[in-house]
N, C-alpha and C positions, 0 to 999 in steps of 0.2 A: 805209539809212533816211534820210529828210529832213525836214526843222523846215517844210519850203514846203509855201503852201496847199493844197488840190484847185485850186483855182482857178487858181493860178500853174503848175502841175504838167500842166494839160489844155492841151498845147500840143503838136500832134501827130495824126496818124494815130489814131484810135481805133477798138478789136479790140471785135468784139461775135463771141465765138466761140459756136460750138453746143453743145450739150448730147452727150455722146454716151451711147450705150447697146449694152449686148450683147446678144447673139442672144435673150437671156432678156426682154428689153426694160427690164433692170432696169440704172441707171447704172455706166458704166464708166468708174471715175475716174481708170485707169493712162490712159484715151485720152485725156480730159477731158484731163487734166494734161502730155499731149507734146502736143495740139493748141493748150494754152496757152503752154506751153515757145517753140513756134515760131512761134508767135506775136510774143512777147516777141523772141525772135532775130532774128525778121525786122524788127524796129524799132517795133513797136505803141508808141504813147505812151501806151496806159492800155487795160484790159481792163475793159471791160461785161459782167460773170458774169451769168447768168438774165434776161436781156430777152428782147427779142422774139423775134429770132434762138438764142434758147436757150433756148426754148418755156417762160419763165416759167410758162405759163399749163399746160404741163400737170406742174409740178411738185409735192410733196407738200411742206410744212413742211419736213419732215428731209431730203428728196432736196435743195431747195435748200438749207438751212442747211449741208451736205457740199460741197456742187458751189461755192458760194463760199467756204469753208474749201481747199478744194482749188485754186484760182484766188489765192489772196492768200499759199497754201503757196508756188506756184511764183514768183507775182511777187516775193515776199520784200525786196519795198520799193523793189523798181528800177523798176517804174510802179504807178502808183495803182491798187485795184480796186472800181469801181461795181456794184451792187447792182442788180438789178432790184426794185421793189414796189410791189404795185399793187391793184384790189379793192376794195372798199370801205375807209370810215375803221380801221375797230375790225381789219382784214385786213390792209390796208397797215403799219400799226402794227408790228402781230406778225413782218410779213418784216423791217420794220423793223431790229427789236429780233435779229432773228436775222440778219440780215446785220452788224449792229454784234460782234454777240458771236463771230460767225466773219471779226472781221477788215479788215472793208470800209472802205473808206477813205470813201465817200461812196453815195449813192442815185440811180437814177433813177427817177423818180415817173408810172408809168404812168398811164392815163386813168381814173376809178373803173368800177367794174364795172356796165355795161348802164344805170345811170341816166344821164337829159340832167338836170343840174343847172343850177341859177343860178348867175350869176357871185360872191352871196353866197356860195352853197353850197360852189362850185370853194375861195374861199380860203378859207373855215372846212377844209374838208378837206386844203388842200398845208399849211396854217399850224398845224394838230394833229399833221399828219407829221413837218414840219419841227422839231415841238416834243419828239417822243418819246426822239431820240435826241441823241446830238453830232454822229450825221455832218451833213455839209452835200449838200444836195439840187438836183435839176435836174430842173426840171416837163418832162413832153415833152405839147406841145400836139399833141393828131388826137382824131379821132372824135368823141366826145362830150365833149372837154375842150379846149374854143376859149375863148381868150379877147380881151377889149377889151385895148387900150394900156393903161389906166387899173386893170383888173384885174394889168397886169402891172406896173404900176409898185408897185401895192402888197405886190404879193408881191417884186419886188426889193427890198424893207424888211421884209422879215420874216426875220428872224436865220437863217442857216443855206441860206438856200434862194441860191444861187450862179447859175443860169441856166434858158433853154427852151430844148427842143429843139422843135425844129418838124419833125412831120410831117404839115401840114395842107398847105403848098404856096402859101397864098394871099402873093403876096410884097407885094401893097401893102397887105394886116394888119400882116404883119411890120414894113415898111419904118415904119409907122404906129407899132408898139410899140418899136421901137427908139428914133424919136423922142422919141416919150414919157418911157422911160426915162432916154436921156441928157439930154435938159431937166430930170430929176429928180435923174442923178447924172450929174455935169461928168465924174468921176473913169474914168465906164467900166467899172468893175469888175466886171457884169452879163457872164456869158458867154453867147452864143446859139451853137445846133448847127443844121446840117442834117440832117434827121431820114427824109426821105424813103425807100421804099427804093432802092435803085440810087444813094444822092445824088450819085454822081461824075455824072451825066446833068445833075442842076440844079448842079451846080459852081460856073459860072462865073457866072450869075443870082445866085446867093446870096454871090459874090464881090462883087458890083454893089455891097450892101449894109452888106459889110462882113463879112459869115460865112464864115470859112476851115476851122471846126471841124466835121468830119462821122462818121458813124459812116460803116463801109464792109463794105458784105456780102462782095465780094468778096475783101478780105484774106483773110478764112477761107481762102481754095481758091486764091489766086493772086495772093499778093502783090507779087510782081514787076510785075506788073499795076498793080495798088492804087497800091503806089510810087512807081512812075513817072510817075502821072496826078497823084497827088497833090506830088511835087516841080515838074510843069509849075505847078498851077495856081497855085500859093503863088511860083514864079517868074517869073511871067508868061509860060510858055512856051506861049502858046495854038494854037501849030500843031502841039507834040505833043498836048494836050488833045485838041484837034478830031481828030487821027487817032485818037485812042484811042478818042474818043466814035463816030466815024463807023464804023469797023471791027469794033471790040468791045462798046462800051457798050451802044447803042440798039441793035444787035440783041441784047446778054442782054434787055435791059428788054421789046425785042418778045418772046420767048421765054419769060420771067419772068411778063407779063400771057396765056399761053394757059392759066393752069392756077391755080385757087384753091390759095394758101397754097404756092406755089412763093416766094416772098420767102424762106422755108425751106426748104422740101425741097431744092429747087432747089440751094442752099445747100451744105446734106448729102450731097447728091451729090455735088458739085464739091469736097467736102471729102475723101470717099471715093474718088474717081479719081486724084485728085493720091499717095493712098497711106497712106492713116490710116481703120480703118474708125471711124465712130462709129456705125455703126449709121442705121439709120430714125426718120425721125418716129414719133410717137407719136399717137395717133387725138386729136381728130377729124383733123388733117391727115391727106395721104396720098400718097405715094411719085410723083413725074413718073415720065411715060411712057415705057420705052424708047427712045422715038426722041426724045423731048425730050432724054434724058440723050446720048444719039449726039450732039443737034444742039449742048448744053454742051460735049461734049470737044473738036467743032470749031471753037468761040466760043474755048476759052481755047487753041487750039494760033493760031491768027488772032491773041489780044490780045498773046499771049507774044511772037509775032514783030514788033509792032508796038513793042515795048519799045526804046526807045533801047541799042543796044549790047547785045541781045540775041543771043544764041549759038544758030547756026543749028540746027534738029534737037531742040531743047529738048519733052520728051513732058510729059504731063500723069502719067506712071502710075507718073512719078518715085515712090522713097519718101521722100518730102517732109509728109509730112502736113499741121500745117498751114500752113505756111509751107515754100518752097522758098528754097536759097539765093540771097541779094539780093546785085547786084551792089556793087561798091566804091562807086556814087557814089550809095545811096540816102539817103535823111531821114535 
């Protein structure tokens, strides 16, 4: 265990693992809890229990209140474990309150559910969040929860709430709310994310700016992968970057855009070949194509051997679940 912030603590590669489920489609928390495991072994700096990538959205109260009880079991204080919640105010609250009580170190503060709000509206609703519990929170800006510089400076002063992730993409909002921010606090203490999916793709754009902190789908299923891209980009190694991007990246992302809700499935897949089953999405999502999933196994045998000092022969159908072993010179 450690006395240091969340804030001090999110520095690192960040595991936003899947949810898994058995044949029964009912949660499977022995798999849950080794896809976390390996996670954590492969060097994750902090695991994001129930977001997006761990279809928040199709969990029950009690299935999430478990699934992140079981995520802060395995982490057991050696990385922090963030919360998904989200839904309207009086909704968000209640995950809230049940992610604090199983454990969680901090929140991330999905977009509210279906309504376009005012930017009153947005921080009456992070600022009631941020109030329910002690954890400390991290807005993620997309969809229908965009905000002004000026909205976000005011929520960098509101107790608790620690940073945005951005999965809107617009980088001269961002570069705009950054500004704002640091003209408000000299100190910096405001953390921003990349939020996109695929973010190793905007990496080095969001590098420009000052954003080193990203979630990464890809750990799940291939973090030798994930590693390696992420030790280029934090070392300035931008000509393994660019082979990673060029070889592996853009074509998952071309592959990842042929199919709704593959950000996930997608995911699940590639969690499931490497040798860990979790099971299937959960409806409305729905399951990529046979040959999509063919055209993954040859994306990550391509990205694997792109790996600096990577071992010729390396399969994907290792059982590795979800992390495979990372060599001696990762993060």
């Amino acid at each position: 265990m450690t006395s240091a912030s969340l804030a001090e603590r999110l520095d690192g590669l960040l595991f936003f693992p899947v949810t898994a489920y058995g044949p029964d489609g009912a949660l499977d928390l022995d798999a849950y809890r080794a896809h976390v495991r390996g996670g954590i072994e492969a060097g994750a700096a902090a695991v994001f229990a129930c977001c997006g990538t761990g279809e928040f959205h199709a969990l029950t109260p009690e299935e999430f209140r478990a699934t992140v009880a079981a995520a802060v079991e395995v982490a057991d204080g050696r990385v922090p474990v963030i919360a998904g919640a989200g839904y309207g105010t009086a909704l968000a609250i209640q995950y809230a309150i049940l992610a604090e009580e199983a454990g969680a170190d901090g929140l991330l503060a999905m977009p509210p559910y279906l309504v376009v709000a005012s930017q009153e509206g947005l921080l009456r609703h992070y600022t009631a969040l941020a109030g329910a519990t002690g954890l400390d929170v991290i807005v993620y800006q997309r969809d229908n929860a965009v905000f002004t510089p000026q909205t976000v400076v005011e929520l960098a002063q509101v107790p608790g709430i620690i940073g945005l992730k951005d999965g809107l993409g617009d980088l001269d909002l961002l570069q705009r709310i950054v500004s704002a921010v640091r003209a408000n606090d000299p100190e910096g203490k405001f953390l921003y994310f990349n939020g996109l999916p695929t973010a190793e793709l905007t990496g080095l754009a969001y590098r420009g700016i000052g954003v080193l902190l990203y979630s990464s789908a890809v750990f799940c299923f291939a973090p030798e992968i994930a590693l390696a891209f992420h030790k280029a980009l934090t070392t300035g190694d931008d000509a393994t970057c660019n082979a990673l991007l060029d070889g592996f990246y853009r074509p998952l992302v071309e592959l990842r855009n042929q199919g709704r809700g593959y950000a996930v499935s997608l995911v699940k897949a590639g969690v499931r070949m490497r040798g860990l089953d979790v099971g299937e999405v959960r409806p409305p999502l729905s399951e990529p194509s046979p040959a999509h999933v063919k055209e993954l196994a040859e994306l990550i045998e391509r990205g694997l051997a792109l790996v600096p000092g990577a071992n010729a022969g390396t399969g994907v159908g290792a059982d590795t679940g979800a992390a495979a072993t990372v060599a001696d010179d990762r993060v």
